[in-house]
C-alpha positions in Angstrom: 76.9 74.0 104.5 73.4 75.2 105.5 72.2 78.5 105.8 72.3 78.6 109.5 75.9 77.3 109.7 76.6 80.2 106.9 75.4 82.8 109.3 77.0 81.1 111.7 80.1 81.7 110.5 79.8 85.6 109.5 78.5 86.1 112.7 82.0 84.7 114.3 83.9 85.9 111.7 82.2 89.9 112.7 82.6 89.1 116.3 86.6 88.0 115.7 87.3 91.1 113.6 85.1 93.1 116.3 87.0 91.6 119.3 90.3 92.3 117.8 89.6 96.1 116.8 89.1 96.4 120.5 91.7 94.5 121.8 94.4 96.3 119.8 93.6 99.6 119.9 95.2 100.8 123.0 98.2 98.2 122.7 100.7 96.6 120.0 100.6 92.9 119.8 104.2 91.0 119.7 103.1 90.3 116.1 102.8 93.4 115.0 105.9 95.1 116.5 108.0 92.3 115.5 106.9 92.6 111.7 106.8 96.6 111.8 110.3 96.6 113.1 112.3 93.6 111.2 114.7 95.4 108.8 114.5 92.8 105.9 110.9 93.2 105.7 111.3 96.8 104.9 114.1 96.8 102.2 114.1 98.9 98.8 113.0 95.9 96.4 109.9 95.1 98.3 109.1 98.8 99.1 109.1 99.5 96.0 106.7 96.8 94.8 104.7 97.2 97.7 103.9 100.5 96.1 102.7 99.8 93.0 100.9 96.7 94.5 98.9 99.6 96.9 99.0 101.6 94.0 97.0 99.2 92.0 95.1 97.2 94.6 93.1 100.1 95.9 89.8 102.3 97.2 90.5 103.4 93.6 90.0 100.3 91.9 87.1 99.2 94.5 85.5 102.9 93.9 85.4 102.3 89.9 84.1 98.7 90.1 81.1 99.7 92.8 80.3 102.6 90.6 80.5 100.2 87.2 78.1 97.8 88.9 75.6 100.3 90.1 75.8 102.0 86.2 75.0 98.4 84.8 72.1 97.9 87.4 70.7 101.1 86.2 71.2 100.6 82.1 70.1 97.0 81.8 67.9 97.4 84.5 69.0 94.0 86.1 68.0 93.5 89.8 71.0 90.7 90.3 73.7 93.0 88.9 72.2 95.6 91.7 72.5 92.9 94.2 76.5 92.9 93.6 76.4 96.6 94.4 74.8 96.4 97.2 77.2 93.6 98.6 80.1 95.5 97.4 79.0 98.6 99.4 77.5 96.7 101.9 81.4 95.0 102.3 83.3 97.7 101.9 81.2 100.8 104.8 82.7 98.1 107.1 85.6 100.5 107.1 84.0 103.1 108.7 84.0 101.1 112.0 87.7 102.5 111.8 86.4 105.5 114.0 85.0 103.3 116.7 88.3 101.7 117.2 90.3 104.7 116.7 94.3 103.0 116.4 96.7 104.7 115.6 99.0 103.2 112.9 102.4 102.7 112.8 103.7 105.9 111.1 102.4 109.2 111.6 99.2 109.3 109.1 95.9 111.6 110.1 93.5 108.6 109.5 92.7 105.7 111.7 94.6 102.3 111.6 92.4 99.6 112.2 91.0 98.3 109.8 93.2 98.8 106.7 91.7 100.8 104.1 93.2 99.2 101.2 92.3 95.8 102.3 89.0 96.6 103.6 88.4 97.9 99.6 90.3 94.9 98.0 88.7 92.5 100.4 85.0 93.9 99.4 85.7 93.5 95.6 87.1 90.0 96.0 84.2 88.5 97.9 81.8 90.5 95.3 83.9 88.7 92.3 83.3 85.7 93.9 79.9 85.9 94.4 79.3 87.4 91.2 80.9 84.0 89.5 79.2 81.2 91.2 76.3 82.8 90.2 77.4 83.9 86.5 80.1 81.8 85.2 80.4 78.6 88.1 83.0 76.9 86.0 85.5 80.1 86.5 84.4 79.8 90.4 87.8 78.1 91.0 90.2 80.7 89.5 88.6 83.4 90.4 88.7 82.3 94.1 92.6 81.8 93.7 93.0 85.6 92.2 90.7 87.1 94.7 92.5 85.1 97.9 95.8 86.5 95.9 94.8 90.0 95.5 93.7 89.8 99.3 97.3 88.8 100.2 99.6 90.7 98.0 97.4 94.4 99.4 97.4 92.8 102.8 101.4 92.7 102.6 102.3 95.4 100.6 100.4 97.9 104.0 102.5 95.9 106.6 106.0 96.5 104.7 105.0 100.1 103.8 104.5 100.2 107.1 100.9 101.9 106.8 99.7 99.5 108.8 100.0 96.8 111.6 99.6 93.3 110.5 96.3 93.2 112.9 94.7 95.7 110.8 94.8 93.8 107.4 93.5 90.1 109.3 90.4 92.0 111.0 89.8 93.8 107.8 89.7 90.6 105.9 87.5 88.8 109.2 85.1 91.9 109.2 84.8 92.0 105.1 84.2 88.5 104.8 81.8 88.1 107.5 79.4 91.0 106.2 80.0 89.6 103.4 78.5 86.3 104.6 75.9 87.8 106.4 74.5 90.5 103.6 75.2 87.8 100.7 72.4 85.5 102.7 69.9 88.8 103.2 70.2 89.8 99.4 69.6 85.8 98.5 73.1 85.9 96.6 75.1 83.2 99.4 72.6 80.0 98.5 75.0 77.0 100.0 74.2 74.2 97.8 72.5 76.0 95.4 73.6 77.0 91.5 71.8 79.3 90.0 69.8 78.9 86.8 71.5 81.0 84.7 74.9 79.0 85.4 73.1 75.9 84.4 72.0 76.9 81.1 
């Protein structure tokens, strides 16, 4: 995939998650009520794990890996490593577009809906993870694609049957993430489609 076809893609991928914020914020989609208000979804046993899954998977986590990147930037004085932070930030202030939209979520909560929070955070550090690999250790690309898709879903999930948030606000967190993402990873020179970096090949 070239590099226009890359930009191509954050730039739909922004506009989707852009177009969605909109669309939902003064109405509840079919989707979104239905899975808010199905009992089963909503039970003891996956509460429960739901919490520790938010509990876990969290601003927290994404707070102490931004804040561990921009230390290493700083000590080894590595100009890649501060690439990474940048991304990661760059990712993750996507969530501030939260008070543009300004929907309100599904239970009574002082803080804007759309997007999710949690995912916006999670989201951020897996498409940093990923980026960080191809470029550090390629041959762990693979399974660290499958844990960061995983992470994605299970923190995704666990805000819909908490009911913290509407299903909407988890897929245009996830659109909105990966397309800055995209987007930023081509400005900083770390999205290079075809390309492996030297220090993978040695």
């Amino acid at each position: 995939m070239s590099r226009l076809r890359v930009a191509l893609v954050g730039l739909l991928l922004v506009g989707l998650s852009g177009a969605l914020g909109f669309v939902v914020r003064d109405e509840v989609p079919a989707l979104d009520a239905r899975l808010n208000g199905y009992p089963p979804l909503h039970t003891r046993p996956l509460t429960f794990a739901a919490e520790w899954i938010s509990f876990v998977l969290s601003p927290g986590l994404a707070t102490i890996a931004l804040l561990g990147l921009a230390v290493r930037a700083w000590l080894a004085k590595d100009p890649l490593v501060f690439r990474f932070a940048v991304l990661l930030g760059l990712c993750w202030v996507t969530v501030l577009l939260r008070y543009a939209y300004r929907r309100v979520r599904p239970i009574d909560f002082p803080k804007w809906s759309y997007p999710s929070g949690h995912v916006t955070a999670v989201t951020a550090m897996a498409f940093t993870s990923v980026v960080a690999c191809a470029w550090l250790a390629h041959r762990w690309l693979r399974a660290v694609v499958v844990l960061a898709v995983t992470a994605v879903v299970l923190t995704a999930a666990s805000r819909v049957v908490l009911r913290m948030h509407w299903f909407t606000d988890t897929a245009g967190a996830v659109s909105g993430v990966v397309g800055v993402g995209l987007l930023a990873g081509l400005a900083l020179g770390l999205v290079k489609p075809g390309v492996i970096s030297d220090r993978d090949r040695t």
